[in-house]
Structures are given as C-alpha cells and as structure tokens.
C-alpha positions in Angstrom: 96.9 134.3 117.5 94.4 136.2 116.0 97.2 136.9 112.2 97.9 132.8 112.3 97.4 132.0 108.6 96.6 128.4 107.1 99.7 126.7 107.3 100.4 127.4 111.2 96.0 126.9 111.6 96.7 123.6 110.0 99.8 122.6 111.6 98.2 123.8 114.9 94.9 121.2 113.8 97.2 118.3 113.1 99.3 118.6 116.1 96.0 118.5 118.2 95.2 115.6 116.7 98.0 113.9 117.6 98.6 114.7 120.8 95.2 113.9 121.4 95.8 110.2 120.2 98.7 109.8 122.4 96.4 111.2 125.3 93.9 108.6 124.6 96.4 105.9 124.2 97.6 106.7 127.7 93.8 106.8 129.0 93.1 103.7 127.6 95.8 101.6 129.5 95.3 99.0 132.1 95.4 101.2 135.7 94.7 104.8 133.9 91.3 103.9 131.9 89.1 106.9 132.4 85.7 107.0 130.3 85.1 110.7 131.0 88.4 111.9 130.1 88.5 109.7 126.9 85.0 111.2 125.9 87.0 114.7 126.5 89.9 113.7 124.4 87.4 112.6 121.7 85.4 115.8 121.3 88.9 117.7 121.3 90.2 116.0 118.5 87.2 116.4 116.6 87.2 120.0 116.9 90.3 119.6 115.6 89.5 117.4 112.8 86.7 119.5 111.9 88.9 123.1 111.9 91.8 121.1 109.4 88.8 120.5 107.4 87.4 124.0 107.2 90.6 125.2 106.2 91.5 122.3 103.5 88.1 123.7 101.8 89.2 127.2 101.6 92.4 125.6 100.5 90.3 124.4 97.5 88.3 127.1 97.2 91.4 129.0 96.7 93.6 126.4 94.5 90.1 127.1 92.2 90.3 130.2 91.5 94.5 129.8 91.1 93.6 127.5 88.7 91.2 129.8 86.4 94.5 132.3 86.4 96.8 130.1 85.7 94.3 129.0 82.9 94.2 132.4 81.3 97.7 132.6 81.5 98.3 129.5 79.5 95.8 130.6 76.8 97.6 134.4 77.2 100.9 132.7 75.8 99.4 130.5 73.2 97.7 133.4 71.6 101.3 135.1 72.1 102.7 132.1 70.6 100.4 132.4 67.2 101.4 136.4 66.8 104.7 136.1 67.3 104.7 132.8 64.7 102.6 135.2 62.5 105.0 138.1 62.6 102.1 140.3 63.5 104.8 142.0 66.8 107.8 142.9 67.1 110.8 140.7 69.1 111.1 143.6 71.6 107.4 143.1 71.9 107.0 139.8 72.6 109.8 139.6 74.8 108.4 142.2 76.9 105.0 140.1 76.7 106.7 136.9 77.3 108.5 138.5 80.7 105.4 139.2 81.9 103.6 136.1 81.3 106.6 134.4 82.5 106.7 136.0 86.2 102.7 135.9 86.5 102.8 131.8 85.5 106.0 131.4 88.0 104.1 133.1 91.0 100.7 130.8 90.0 102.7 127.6 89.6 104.4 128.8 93.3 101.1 129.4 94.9 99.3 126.3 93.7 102.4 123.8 94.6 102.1 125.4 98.2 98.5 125.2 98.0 98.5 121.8 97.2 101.4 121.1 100.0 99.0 121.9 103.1 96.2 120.4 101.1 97.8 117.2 101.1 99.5 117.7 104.9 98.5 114.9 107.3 100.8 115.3 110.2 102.4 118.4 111.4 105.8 117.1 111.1 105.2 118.0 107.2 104.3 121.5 107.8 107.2 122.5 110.5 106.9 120.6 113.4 104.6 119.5 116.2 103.3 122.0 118.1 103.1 120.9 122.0 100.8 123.2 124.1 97.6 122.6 126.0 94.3 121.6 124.4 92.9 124.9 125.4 95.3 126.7 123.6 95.0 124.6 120.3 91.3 125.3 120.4 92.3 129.0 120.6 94.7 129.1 118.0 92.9 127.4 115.4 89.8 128.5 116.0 90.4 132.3 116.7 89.1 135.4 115.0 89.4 134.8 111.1 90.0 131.5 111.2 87.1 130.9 108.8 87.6 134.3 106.7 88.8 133.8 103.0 92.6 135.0 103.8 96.1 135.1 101.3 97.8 133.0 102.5 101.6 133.2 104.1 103.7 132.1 100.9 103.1 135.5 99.9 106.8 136.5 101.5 108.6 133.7 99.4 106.5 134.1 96.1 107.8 138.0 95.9 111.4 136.6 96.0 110.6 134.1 93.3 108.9 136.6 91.2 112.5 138.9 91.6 114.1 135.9 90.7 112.1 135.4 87.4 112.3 139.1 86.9 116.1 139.1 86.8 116.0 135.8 84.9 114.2 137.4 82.1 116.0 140.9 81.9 118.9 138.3 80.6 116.7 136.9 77.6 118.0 138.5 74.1 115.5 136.1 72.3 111.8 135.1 72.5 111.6 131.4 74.1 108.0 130.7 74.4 107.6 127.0 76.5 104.6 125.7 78.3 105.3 125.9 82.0 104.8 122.2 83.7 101.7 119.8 82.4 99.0 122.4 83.1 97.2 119.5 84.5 94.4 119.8 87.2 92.4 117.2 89.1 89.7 117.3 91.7 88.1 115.1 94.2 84.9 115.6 96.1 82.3 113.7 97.8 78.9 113.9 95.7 76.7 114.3 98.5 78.1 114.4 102.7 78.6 110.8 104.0 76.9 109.6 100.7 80.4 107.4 99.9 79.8 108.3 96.3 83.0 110.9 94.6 83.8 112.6 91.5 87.2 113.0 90.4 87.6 115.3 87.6 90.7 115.9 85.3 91.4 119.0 83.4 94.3 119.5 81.0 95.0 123.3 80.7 98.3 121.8 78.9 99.3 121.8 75.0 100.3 118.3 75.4 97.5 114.8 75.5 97.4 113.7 79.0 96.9 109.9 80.2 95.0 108.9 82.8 94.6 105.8 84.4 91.2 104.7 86.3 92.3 102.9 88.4 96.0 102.6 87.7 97.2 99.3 86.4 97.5 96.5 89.4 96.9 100.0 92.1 100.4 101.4 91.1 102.2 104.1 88.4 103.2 102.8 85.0 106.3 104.3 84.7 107.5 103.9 81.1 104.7 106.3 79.7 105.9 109.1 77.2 102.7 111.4 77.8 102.1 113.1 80.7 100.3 110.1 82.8 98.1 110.2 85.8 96.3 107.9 88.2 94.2 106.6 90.4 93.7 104.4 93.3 92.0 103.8 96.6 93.9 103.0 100.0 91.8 101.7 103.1 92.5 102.0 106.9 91.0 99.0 108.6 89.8 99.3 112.1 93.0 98.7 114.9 95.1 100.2 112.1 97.6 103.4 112.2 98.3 103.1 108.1 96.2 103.3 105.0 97.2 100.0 102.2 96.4 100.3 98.7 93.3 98.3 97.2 93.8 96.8 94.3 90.9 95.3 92.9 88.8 98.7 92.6 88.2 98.5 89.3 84.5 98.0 89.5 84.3 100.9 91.7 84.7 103.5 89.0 81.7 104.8 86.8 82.1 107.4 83.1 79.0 108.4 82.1 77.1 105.7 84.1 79.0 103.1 82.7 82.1 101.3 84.0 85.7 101.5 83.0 88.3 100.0 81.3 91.3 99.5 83.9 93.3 98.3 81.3 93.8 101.4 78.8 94.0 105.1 79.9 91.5 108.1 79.0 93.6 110.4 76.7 92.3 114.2 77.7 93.4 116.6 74.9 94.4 120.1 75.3 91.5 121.9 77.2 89.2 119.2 77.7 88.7 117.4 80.8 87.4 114.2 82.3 84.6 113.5 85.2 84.6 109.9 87.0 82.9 108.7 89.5 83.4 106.2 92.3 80.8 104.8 94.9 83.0 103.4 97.6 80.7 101.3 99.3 82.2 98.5 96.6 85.1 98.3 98.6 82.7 96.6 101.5 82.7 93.2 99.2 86.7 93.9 99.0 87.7 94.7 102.5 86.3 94.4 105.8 85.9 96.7 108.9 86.6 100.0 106.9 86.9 102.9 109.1 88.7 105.6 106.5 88.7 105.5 102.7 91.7 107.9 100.9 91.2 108.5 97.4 94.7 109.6 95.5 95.8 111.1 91.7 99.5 110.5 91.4 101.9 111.0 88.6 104.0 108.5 87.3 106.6 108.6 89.7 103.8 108.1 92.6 103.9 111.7 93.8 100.2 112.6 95.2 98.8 115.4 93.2 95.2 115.5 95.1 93.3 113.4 97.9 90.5 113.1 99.7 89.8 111.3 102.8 86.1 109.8 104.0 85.6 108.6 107.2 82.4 109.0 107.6 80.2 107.0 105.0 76.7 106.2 105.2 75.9 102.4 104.8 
C-alpha cells in the first residue's frame, strides 16, 4: 500500500466513508442499536474524513504551483505573440517556440483538469469504484507511509501520452498559429480562519480575454447567454436528516468586496491578469435556513460545471 497515490488514497477515504454510513445505518435500526459500535463507526469515518482532507490540501497545494506554470506559460506565448507580430524571429523560429509552449501548456492544462477532478470527488464511484474491504484495512491504506508526503501524482502515465500526442500534432504545423489555450481562469476558496464560517473566494484571469463573474449568480443559477467567459457563485446547504445539498438562493447579503456588499445584479468584469477577492460569512445563512449541518460553496461556468468547492461542516456559532 505503501506507492498508493492520491487518487486511490482518496477513493480509498471516500469508500470508507460510505461504508461507514451504511454500517451506522444498520446499527441504528430497531433490534441492532449498539451505542458502542456506533461510537466505533463514528471515529472511523472521521479518520476518514480527515485523511480525504489532508490530501484535498496537497491537491491545492499542488494545483498552486500548476497554476504559477501555467501562468508563465501564458505570458511565454504572449511575448512570443508580440516578436513574431514584430518580425523580430524567424517562422522556423517561432514554430519551434510555439511547439514547445504548446506541449508544456497541454501537459499543465492535463494536470490541473485532473487535479481539479479528485479535488472536486465526493463519492468513490467518481474516482473508479467503491472499494469494499475492512475498516482496518482502509485505515492502512490511506493512512500508510507517505500518505502525507508532497507526491506527483498518478496522471503522470497519461500526461506523457498526451504530450506525444501534441508532439506529433505539432511536427504537422507548416505555419505559426498562436491561440490562447482555454480561459486561463483560476478561482479559489478557503476558509479565513478554522471553523470561523467566514471564506474568501478569489478569481484570477491569467486569460487575454475579460472575464464575468457573478457574486452570487443571478436567482442561484448560470446565465447562459453570456458572450465573455462568465463565472459564478452560489451556496448549497445540507439540512440535518438530509443525504443532498439544495441551492440557496437568497445569499446575496452574504457576500462582502472590500468590506462592502455586492451587487447580485451585475457581474465583476476581471481583465487580463487582474483578479478579484470576495468574501462570505456564512453564518447569514442561519436567518435563511434552519438546522444547517454542512455548507458547500461552488464557482461554476455557465453551463453549471463546478470549477472549485469547498465544504464546511464545522462552523463556529
């Protein structure tokens, strides 16, 4: 167990969780109640809880600094863009440039969609499966040696076959095409202080394009006629006694720029390499909903995709 990398860690995390919810479902009914082996079941899954939560922060930890690459990357080609517009190199030249800048931004973009895959994982059917074994064994696997070490993770295998494939792609060109590789658009969400209930979500645009952002999306959901690349947010609740998250609406009170409250109704527009900070103090939501036991924060795109999320469930009153 001791090579597992994050994806099977994670999946192995997840899949503890759930099988310890079934477990406790069973100890909880009428003729089977057991107290002790409930309290068991509970400090299990929080072990598990607590591993999928170590390795969603080297997750971010890593999407960071994959984000600073792909950063320079984009910067690389606009500079590449200007010389080759100023006839200061040669086709050849550039093309051979271009090539390269095309394969690096191709293995980023691949390593930062994965990333962002596990990030957003919530059941292990999204990351291969359920994995049924005993809870020993789960503790083992996601908690062996290195399971907290900063690691590459397993993508590696299918991010040299997609760098072959962009290789070959390129040999092909005969003319310099210089495009911008997807929005170069980054968000962030993080809890200001543990169990404080208080978040910042940040949006960076490392794009050459203006980029619209919602805050909180319009009536909690995507506007989908928008001609810029358009973001949003919105908060979804779990209620005690529920097994789903629903979307609250009427958050827009909730949000804070520069200690002052937002407009709802029209978008920030976040020009090429600036970005945005917001802020959120969740504990409005008590006033909107009652008997709150997780709060999900989400940044979609337009066609309602999650692009980042953060779950609280632990929030001081």
């Amino acid at each position: 167990m001791a090579d597992l990398d994050a994806r099977e860690r994670l999946r192995l995390a997840l899949s503890c969780q759930e099988k310890c919810a079934h477990l406790l479902a069973e100890a909880a009914t009428p003729g089977n109640r057991d107290e002790q082996r409930r309290e068991s079941l509970k400090q299990v899954s929080k072990a598990a809880q607590q591993a999928a939560a170590r390795l969603r922060k080297r997750l971010a930890a890593e999407r960071k600094a994959l984000r600073k690459r792909l950063g320079r990357a984009v910067k690389q080609r606009a500079r590449l863009v200007e010389r080759a517009a100023r006839g200061s190199m040669d086709a050849a030249a550039a093309n051979n440039a271009n090539r390269a800048l095309s394969q690096d931004l191709s293995l980023i973009e691949a390593e930062l969609s994965e990333n962002q895959r596990l990030t957003n994982a919530r059941a292990a059917v999204e990351l291969g499966g359920f994995i049924d074994q005993p809870l020993d064994a789960y503790l083992a696997g996601f908690n062996a040696p290195g399971a907290a070490a900063t690691g590459r993770l397993s993508w590696r295998r299918v991010l040299i076959l997609v760098g072959i494939g962009a290789a070959i792609l390129a040999a092909a060109w005969t003319l310099l095409i210089l495009v911008p590789v997807g929005d170069a658009v980054f968000f962030t969400i993080e809890e200001m202080a543990p169990g404080s209930g208080r978040v910042q979500v940040t949006c960076e645009n490392l794009g050459h394009k203006p980029v619209l952002w919602h805050v909180p999306w319009p009536e909690g959901e995507p506007v989908l006629w928008a001609n810029s690349p358009t973001y949003g947010v919105a908060m979804h609740v779990r209620q005690a006694g529920d097994d789903h998250f629903r979307l609250v609406t009427a958050s827009e009170d909730c949000w804070r720029y520069r200690g002052g409250p937002v407009s709802g109704s029209s978008p920030f527009t976040i020009a090429s390499g600036q970005s945005v900070h917001i802020e959120a103090d969740l504990h409005c939501l008590d006033a909107l909903v009652e008997d709150i036991e997780q709060v999900r924060v989400v940044v979609s795109n337009v066609r309602g995709a999650a692009v980042e999320t953060l779950t609280l469930t632990e929030i001081r009153p």
